[in-house]
mmCIF file of the N, C-alpha and C atoms, coordinates in Angstrom:
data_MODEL
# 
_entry.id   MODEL 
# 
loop_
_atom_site.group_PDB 
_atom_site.id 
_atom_site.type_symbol 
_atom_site.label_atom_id 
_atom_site.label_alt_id 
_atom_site.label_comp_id 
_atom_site.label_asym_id 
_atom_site.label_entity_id 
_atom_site.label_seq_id 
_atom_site.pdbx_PDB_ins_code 
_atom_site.Cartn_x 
_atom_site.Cartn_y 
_atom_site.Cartn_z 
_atom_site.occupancy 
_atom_site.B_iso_or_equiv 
_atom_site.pdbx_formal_charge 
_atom_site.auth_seq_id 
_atom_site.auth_comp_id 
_atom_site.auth_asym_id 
_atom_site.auth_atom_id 
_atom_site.pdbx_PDB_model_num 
ATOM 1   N N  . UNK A 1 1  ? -70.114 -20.068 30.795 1.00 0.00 ? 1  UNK A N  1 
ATOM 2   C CA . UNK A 1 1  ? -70.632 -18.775 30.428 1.00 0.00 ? 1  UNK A CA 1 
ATOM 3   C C  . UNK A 1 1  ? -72.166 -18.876 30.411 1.00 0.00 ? 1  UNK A C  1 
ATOM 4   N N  . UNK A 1 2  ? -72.833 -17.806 30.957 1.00 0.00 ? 2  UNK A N  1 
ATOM 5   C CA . UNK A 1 2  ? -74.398 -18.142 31.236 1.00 0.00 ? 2  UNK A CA 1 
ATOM 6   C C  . UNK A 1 2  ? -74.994 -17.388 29.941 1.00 0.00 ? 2  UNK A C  1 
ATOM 7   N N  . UNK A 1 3  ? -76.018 -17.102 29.811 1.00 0.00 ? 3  UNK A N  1 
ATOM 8   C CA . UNK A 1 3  ? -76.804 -16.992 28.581 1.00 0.00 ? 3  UNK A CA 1 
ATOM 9   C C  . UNK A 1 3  ? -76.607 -15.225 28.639 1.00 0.00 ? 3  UNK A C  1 
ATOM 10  N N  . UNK A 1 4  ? -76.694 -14.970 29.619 1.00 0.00 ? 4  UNK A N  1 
ATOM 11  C CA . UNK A 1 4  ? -76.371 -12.706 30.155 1.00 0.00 ? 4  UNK A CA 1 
ATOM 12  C C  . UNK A 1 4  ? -74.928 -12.701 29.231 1.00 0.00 ? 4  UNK A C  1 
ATOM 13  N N  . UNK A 1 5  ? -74.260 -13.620 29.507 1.00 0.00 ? 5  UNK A N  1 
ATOM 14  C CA . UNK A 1 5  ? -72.703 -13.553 29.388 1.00 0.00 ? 5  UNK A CA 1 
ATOM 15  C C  . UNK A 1 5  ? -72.131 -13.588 28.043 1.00 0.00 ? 5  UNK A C  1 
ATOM 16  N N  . UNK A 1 6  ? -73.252 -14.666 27.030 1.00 0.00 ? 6  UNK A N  1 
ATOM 17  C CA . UNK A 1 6  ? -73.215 -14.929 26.040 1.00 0.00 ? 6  UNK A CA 1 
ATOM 18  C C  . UNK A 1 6  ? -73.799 -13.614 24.874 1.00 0.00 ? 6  UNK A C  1 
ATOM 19  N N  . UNK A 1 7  ? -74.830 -12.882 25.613 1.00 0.00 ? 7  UNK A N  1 
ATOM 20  C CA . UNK A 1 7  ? -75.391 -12.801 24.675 1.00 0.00 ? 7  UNK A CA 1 
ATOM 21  C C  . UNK A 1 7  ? -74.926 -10.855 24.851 1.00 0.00 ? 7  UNK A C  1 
ATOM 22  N N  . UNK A 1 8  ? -74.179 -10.657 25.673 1.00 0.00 ? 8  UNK A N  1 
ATOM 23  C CA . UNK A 1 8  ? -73.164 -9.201  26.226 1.00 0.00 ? 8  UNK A CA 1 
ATOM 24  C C  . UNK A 1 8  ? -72.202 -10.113 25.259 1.00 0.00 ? 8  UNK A C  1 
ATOM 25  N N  . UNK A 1 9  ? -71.619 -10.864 24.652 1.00 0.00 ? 9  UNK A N  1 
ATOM 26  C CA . UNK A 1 9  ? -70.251 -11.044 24.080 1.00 0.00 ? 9  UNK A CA 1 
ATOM 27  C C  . UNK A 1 9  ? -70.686 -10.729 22.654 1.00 0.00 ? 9  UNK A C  1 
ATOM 28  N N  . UNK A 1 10 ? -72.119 -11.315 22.068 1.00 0.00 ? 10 UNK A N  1 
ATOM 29  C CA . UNK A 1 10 ? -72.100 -11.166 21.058 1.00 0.00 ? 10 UNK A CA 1 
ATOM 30  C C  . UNK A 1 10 ? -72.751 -10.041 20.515 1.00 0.00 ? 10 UNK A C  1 
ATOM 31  N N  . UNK A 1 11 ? -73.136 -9.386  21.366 1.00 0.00 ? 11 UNK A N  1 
ATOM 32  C CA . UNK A 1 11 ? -73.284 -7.762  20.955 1.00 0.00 ? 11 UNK A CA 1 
ATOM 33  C C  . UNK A 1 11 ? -72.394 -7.191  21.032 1.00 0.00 ? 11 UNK A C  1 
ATOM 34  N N  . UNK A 1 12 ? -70.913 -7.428  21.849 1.00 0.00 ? 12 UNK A N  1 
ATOM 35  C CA . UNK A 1 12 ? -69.736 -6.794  21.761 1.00 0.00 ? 12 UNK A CA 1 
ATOM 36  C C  . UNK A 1 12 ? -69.449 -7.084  20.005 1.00 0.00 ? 12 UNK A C  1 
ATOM 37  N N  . UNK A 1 13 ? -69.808 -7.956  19.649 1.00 0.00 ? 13 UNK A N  1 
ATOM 38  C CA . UNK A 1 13 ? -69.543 -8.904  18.089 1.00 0.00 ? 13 UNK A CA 1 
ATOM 39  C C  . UNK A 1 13 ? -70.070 -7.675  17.207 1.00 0.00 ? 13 UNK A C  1 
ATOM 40  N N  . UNK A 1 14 ? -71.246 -7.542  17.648 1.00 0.00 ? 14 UNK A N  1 
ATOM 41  C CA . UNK A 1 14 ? -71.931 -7.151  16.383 1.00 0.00 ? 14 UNK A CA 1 
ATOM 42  C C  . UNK A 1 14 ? -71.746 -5.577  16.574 1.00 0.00 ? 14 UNK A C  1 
ATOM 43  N N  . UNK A 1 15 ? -71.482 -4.835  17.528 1.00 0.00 ? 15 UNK A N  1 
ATOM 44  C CA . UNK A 1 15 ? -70.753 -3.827  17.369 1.00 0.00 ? 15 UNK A CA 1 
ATOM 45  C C  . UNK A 1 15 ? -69.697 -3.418  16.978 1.00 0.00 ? 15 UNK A C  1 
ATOM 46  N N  . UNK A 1 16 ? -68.722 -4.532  16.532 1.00 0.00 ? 16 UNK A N  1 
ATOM 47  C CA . UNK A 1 16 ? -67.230 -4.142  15.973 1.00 0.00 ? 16 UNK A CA 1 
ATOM 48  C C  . UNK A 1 16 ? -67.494 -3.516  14.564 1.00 0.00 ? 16 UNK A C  1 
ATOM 49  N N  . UNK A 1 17 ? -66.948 -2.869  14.388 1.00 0.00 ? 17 UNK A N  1 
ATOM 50  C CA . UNK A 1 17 ? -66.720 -1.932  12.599 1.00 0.00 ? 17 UNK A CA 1 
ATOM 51  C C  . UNK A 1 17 ? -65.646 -1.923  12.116 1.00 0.00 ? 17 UNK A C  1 
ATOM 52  N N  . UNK A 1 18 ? -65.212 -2.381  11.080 1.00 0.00 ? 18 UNK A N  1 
ATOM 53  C CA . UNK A 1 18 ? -64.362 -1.908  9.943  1.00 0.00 ? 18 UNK A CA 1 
ATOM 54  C C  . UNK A 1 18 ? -63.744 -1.105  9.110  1.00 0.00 ? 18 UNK A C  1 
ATOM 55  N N  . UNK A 1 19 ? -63.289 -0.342  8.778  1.00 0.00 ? 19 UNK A N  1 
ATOM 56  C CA . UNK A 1 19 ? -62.756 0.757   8.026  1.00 0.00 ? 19 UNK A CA 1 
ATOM 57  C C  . UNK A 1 19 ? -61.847 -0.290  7.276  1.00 0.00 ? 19 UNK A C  1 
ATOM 58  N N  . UNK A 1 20 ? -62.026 0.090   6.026  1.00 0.00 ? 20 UNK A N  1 
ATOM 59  C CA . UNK A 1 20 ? -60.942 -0.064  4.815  1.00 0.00 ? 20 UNK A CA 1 
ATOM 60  C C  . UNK A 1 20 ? -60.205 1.374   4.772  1.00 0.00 ? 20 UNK A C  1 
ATOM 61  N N  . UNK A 1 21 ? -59.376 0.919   4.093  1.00 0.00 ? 21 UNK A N  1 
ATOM 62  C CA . UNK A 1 21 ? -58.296 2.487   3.880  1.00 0.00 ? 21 UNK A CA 1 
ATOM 63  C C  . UNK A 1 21 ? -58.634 3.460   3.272  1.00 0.00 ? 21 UNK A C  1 
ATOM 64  N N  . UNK A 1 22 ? -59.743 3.280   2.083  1.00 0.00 ? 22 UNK A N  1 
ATOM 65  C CA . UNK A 1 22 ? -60.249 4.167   1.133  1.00 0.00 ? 22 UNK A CA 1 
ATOM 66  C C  . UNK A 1 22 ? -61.059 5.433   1.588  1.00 0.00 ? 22 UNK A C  1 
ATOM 67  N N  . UNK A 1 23 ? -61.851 4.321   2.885  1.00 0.00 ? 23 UNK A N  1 
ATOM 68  C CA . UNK A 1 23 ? -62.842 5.112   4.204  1.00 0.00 ? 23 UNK A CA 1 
ATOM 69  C C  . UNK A 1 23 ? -62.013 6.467   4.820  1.00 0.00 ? 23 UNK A C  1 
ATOM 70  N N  . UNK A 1 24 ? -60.901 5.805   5.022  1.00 0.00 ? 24 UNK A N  1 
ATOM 71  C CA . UNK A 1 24 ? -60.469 6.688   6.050  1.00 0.00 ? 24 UNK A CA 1 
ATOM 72  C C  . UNK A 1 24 ? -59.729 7.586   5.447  1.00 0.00 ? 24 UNK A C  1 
ATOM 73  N N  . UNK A 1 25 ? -58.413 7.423   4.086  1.00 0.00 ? 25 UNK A N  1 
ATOM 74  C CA . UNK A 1 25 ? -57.850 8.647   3.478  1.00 0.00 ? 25 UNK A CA 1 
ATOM 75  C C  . UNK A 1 25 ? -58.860 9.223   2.387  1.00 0.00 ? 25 UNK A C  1 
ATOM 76  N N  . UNK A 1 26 ? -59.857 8.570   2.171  1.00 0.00 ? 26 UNK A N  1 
ATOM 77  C CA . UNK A 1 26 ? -61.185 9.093   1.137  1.00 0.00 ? 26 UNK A CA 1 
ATOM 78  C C  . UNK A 1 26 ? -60.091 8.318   -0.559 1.00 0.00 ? 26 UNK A C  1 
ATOM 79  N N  . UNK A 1 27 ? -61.511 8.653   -0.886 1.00 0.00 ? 27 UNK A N  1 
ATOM 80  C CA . UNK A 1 27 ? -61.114 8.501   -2.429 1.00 0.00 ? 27 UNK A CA 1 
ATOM 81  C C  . UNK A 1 27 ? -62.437 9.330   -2.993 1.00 0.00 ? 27 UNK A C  1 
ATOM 82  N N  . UNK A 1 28 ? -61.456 9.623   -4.535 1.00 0.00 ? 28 UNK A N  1 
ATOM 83  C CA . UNK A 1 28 ? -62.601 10.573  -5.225 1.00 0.00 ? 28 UNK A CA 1 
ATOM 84  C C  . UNK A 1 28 ? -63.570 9.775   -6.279 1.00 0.00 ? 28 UNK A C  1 
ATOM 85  N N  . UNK A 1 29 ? -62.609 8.598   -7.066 1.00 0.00 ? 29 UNK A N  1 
ATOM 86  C CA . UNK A 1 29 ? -63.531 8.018   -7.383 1.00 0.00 ? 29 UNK A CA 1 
ATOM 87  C C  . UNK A 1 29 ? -64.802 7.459   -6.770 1.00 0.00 ? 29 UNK A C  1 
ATOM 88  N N  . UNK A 1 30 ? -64.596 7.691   -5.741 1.00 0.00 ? 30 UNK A N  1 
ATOM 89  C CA . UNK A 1 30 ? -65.846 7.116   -5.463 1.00 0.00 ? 30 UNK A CA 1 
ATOM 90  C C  . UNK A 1 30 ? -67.044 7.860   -4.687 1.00 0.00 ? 30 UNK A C  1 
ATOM 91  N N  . UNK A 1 31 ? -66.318 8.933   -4.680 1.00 0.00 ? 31 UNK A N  1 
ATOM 92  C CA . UNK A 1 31 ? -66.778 9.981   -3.998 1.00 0.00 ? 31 UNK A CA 1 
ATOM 93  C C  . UNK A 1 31 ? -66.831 10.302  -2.617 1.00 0.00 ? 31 UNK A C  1 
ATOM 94  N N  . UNK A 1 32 ? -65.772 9.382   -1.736 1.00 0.00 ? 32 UNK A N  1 
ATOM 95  C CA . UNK A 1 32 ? -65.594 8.992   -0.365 1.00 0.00 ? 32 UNK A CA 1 
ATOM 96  C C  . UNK A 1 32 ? -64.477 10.601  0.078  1.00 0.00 ? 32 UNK A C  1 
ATOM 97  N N  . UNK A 1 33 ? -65.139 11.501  1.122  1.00 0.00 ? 33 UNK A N  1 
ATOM 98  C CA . UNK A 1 33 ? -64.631 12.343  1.894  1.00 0.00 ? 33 UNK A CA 1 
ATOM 99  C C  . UNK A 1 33 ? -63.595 11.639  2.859  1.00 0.00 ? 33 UNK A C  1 
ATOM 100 N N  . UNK A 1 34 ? -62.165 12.533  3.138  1.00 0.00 ? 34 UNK A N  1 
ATOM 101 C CA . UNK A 1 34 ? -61.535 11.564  4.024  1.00 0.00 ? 34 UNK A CA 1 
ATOM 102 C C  . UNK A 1 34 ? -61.770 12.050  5.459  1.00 0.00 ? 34 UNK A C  1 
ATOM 103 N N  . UNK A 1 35 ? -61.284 11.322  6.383  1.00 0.00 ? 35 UNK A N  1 
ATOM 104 C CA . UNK A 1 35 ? -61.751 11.038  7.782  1.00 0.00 ? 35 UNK A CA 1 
ATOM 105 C C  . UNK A 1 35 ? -60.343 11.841  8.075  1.00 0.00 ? 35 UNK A C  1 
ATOM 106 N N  . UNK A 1 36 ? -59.227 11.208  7.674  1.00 0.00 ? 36 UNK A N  1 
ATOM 107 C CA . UNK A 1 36 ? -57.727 11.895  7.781  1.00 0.00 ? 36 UNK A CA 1 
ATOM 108 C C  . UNK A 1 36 ? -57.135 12.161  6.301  1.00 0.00 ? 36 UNK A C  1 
ATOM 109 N N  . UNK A 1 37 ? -56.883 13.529  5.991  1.00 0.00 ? 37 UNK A N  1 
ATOM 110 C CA . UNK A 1 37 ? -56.235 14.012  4.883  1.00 0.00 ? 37 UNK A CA 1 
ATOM 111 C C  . UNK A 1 37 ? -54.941 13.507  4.832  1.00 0.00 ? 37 UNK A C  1 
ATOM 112 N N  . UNK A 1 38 ? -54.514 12.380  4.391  1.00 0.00 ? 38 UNK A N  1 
ATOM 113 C CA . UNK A 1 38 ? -53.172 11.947  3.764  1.00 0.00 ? 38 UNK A CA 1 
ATOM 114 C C  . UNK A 1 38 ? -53.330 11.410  3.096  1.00 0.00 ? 38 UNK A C  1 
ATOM 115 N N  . UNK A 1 39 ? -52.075 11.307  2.020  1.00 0.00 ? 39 UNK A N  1 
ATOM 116 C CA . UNK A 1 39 ? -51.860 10.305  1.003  1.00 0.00 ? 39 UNK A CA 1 
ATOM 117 C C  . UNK A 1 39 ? -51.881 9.080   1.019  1.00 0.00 ? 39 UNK A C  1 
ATOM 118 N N  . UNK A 1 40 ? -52.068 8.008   0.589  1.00 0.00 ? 40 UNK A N  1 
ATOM 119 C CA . UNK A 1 40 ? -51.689 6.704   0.767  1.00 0.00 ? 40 UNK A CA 1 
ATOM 120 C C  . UNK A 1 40 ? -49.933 6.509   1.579  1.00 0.00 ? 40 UNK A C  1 
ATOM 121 N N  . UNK A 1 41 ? -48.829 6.607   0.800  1.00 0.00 ? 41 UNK A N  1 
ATOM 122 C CA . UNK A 1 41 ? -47.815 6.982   1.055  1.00 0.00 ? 41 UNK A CA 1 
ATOM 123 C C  . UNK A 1 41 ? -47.739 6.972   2.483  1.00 0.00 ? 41 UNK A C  1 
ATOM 124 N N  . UNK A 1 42 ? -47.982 8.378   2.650  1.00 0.00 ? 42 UNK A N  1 
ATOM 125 C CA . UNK A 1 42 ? -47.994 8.922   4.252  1.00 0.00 ? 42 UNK A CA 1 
ATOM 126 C C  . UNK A 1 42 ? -48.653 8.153   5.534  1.00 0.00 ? 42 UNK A C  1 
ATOM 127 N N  . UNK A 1 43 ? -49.761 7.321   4.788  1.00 0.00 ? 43 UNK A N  1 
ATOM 128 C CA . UNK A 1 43 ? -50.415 6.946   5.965  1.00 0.00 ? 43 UNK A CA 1 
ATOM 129 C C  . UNK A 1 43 ? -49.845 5.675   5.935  1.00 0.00 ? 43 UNK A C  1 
ATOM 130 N N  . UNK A 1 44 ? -49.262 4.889   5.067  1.00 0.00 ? 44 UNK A N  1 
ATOM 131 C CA . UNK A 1 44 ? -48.491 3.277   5.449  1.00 0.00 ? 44 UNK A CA 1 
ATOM 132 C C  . UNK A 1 44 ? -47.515 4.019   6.351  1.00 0.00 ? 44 UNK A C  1 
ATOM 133 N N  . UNK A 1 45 ? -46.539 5.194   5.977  1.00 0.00 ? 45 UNK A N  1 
ATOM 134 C CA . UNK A 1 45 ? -45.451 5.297   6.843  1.00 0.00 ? 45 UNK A CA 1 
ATOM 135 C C  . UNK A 1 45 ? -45.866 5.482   7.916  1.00 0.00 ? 45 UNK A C  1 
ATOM 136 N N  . UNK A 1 46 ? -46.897 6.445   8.545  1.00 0.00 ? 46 UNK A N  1 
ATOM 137 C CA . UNK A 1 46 ? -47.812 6.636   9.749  1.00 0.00 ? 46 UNK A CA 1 
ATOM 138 C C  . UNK A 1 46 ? -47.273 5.216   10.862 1.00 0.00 ? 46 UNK A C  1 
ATOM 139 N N  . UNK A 1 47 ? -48.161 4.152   9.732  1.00 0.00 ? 47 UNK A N  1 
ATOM 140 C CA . UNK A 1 47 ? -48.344 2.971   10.664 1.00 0.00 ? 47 UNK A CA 1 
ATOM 141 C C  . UNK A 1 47 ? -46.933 2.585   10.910 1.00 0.00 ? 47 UNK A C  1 
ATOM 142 N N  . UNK A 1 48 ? -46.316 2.461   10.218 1.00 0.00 ? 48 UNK A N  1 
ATOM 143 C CA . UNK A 1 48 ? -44.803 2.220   10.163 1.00 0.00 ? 48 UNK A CA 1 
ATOM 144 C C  . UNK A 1 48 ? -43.979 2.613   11.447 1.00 0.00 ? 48 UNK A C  1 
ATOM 145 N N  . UNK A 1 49 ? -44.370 3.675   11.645 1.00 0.00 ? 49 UNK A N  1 
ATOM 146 C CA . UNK A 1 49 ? -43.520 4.706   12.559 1.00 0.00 ? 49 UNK A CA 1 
ATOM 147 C C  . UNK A 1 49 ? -44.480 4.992   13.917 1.00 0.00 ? 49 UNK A C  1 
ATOM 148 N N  . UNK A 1 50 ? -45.984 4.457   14.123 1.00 0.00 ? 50 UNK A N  1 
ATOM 149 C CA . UNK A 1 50 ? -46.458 4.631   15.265 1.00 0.00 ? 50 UNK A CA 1 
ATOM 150 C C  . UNK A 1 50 ? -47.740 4.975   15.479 1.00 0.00 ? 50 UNK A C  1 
ATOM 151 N N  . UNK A 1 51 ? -47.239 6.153   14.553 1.00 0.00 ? 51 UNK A N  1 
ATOM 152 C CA . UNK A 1 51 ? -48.295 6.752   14.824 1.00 0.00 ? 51 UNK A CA 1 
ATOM 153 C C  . UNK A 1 51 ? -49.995 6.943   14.013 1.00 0.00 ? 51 UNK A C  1 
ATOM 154 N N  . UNK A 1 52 ? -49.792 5.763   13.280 1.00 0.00 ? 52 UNK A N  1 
ATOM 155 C CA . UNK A 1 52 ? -51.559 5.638   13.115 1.00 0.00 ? 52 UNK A CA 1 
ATOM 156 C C  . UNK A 1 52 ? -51.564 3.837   13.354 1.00 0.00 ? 52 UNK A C  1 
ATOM 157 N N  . UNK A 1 53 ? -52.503 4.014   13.735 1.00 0.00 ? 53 UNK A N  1 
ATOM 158 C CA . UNK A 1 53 ? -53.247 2.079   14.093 1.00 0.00 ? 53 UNK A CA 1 
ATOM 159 C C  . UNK A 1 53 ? -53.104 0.901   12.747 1.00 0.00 ? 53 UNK A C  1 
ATOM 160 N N  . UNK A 1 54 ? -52.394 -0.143  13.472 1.00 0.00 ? 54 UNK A N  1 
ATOM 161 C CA . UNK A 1 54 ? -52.129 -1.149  12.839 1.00 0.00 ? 54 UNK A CA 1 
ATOM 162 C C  . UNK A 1 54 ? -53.421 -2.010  11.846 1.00 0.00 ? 54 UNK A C  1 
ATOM 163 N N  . UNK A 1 55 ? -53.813 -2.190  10.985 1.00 0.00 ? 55 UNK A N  1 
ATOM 164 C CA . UNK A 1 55 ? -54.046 -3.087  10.147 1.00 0.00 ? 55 UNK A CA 1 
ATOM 165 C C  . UNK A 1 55 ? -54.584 -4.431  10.785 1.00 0.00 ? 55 UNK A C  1 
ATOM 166 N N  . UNK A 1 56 ? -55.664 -4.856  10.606 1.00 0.00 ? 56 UNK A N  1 
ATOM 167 C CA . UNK A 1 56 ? -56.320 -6.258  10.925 1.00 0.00 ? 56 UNK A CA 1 
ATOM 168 C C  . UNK A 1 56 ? -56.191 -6.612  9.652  1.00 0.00 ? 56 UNK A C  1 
ATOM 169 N N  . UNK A 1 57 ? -56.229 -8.454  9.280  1.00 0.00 ? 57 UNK A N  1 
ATOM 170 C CA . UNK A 1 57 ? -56.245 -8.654  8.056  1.00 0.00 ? 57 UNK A CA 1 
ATOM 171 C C  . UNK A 1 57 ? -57.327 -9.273  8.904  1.00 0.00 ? 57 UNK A C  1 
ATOM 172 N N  . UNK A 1 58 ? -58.639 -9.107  7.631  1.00 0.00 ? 58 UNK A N  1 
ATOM 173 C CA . UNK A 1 58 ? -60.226 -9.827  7.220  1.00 0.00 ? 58 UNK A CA 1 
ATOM 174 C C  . UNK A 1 58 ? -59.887 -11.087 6.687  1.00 0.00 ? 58 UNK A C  1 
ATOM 175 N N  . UNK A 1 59 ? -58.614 -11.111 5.914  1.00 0.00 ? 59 UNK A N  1 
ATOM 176 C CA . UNK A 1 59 ? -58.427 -11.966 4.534  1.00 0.00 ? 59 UNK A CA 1 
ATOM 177 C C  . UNK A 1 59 ? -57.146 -12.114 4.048  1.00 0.00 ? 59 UNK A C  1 
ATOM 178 N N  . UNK A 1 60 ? -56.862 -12.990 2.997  1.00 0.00 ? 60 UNK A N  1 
ATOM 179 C CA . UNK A 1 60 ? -55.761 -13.181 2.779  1.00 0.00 ? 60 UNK A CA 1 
ATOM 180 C C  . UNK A 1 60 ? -54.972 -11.255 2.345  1.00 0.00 ? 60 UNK A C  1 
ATOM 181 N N  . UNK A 1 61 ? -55.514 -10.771 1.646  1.00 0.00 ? 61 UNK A N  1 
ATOM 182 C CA . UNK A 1 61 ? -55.651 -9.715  0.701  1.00 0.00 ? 61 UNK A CA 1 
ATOM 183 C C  . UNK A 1 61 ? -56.500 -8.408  0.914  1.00 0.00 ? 61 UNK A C  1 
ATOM 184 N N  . UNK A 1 62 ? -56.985 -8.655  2.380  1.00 0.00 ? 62 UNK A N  1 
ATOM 185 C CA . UNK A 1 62 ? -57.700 -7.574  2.964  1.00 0.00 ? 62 UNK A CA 1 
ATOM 186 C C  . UNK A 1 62 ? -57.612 -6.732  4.111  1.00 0.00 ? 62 UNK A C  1 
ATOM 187 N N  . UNK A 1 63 ? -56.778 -5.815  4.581  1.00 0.00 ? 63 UNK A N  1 
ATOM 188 C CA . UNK A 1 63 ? -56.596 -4.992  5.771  1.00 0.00 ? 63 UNK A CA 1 
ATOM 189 C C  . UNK A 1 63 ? -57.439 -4.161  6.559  1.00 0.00 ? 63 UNK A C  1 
ATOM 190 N N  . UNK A 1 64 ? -57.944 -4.124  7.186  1.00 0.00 ? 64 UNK A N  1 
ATOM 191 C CA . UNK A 1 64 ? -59.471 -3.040  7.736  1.00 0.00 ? 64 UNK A CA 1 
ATOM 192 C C  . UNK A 1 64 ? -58.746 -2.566  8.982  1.00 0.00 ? 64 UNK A C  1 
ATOM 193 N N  . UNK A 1 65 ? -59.200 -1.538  9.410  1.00 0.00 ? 65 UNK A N  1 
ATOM 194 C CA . UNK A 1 65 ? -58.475 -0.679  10.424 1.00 0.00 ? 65 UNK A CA 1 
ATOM 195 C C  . UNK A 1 65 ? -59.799 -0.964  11.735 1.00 0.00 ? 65 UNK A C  1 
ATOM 196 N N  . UNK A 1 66 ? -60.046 -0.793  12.996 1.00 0.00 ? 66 UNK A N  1 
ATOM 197 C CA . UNK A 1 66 ? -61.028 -1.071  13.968 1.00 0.00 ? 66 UNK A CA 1 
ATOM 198 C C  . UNK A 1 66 ? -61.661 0.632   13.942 1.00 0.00 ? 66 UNK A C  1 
ATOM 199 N N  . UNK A 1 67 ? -62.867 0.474   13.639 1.00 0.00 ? 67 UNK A N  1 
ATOM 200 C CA . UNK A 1 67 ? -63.586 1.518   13.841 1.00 0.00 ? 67 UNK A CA 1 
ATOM 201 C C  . UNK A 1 67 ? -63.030 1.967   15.313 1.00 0.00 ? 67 UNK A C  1 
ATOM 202 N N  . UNK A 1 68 ? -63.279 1.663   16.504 1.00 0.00 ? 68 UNK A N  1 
ATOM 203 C CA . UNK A 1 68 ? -63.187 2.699   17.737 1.00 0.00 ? 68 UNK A CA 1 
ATOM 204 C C  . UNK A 1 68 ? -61.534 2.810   17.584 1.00 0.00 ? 68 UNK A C  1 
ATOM 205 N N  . UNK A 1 69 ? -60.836 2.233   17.035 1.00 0.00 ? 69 UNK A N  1 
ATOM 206 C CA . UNK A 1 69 ? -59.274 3.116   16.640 1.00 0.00 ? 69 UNK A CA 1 
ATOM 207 C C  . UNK A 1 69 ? -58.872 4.263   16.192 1.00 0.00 ? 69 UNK A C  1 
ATOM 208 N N  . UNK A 1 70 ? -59.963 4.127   15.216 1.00 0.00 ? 70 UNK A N  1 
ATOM 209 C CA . UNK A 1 70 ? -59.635 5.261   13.954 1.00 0.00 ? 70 UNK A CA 1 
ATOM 210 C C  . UNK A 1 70 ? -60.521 6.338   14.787 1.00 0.00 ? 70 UNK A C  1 
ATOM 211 N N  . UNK A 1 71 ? -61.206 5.926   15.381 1.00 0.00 ? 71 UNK A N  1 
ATOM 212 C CA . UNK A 1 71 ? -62.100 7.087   16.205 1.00 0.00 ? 71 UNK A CA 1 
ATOM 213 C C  . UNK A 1 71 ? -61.058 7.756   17.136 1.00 0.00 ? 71 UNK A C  1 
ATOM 214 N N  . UNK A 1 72 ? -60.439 6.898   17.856 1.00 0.00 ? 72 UNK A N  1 
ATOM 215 C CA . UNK A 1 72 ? -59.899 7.524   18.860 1.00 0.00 ? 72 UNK A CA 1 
ATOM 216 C C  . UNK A 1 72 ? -58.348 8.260   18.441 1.00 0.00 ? 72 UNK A C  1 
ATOM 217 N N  . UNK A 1 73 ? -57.922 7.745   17.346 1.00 0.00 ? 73 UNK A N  1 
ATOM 218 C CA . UNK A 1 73 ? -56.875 8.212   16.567 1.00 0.00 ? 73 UNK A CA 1 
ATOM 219 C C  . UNK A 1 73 ? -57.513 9.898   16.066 1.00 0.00 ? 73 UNK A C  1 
ATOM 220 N N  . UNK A 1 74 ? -58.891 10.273  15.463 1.00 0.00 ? 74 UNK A N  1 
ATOM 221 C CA . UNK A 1 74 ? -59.332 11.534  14.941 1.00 0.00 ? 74 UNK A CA 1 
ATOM 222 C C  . UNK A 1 74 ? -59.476 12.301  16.524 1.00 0.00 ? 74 UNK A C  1 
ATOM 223 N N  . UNK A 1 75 ? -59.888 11.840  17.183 1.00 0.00 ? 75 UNK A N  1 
ATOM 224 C CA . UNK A 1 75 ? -59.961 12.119  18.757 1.00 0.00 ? 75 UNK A CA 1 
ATOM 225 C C  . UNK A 1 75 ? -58.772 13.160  19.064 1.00 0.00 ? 75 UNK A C  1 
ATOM 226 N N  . UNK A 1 76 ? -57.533 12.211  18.565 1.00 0.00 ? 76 UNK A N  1 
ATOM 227 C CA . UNK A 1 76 ? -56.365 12.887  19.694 1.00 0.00 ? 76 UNK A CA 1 
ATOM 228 C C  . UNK A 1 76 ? -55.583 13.694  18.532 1.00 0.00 ? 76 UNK A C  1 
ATOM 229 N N  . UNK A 1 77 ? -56.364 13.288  17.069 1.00 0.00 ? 77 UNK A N  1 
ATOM 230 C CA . UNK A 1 77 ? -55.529 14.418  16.016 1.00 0.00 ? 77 UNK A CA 1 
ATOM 231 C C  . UNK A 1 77 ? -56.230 15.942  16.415 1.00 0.00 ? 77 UNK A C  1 
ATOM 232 N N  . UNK A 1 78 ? -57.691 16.276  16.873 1.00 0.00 ? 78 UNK A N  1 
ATOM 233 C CA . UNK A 1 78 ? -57.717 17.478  17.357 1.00 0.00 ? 78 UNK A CA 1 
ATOM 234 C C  . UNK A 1 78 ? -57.628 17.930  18.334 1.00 0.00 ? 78 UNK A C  1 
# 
């Protein structure tokens, strides 16, 4: 891999994003607007059944969704 090759991979790197779940169905404590109006509930079954994007684990104890997912998931909800 040449140094062009290397350094296009790790800007692919540093462009990846995260979403936690809180991001995306909102929460009020915290004052987070949601991205998609569902319940907790609704949105595990979502994933369950298809139709919203699978879960990365960060961590033992940590799930984050891929930013250009959740993008393209609000994409095709309108």
């Amino acid at each position: 891999m040449d140094v062009l090759q290397r350094a296009l991979a790790m800007d692919d790197l540093e462009n990846l994003r995260y979403l936690r779940i809180y991001e995306i169905i909102g929460c009020r404590k915290r004052g987070i607007k949601p991205l998609i109006p569902v319940g907790r509930t609704t949105w595990w079954k979502g994933i369950k059944s298809g139709k919203y994007p699978k879960p990365v684990m960060l961590s033992d104890r940590t799930k984050a969704w891929r930013y250009d997912k959740i993008e393209l998931l609000l994409k095709s909800l309108n």
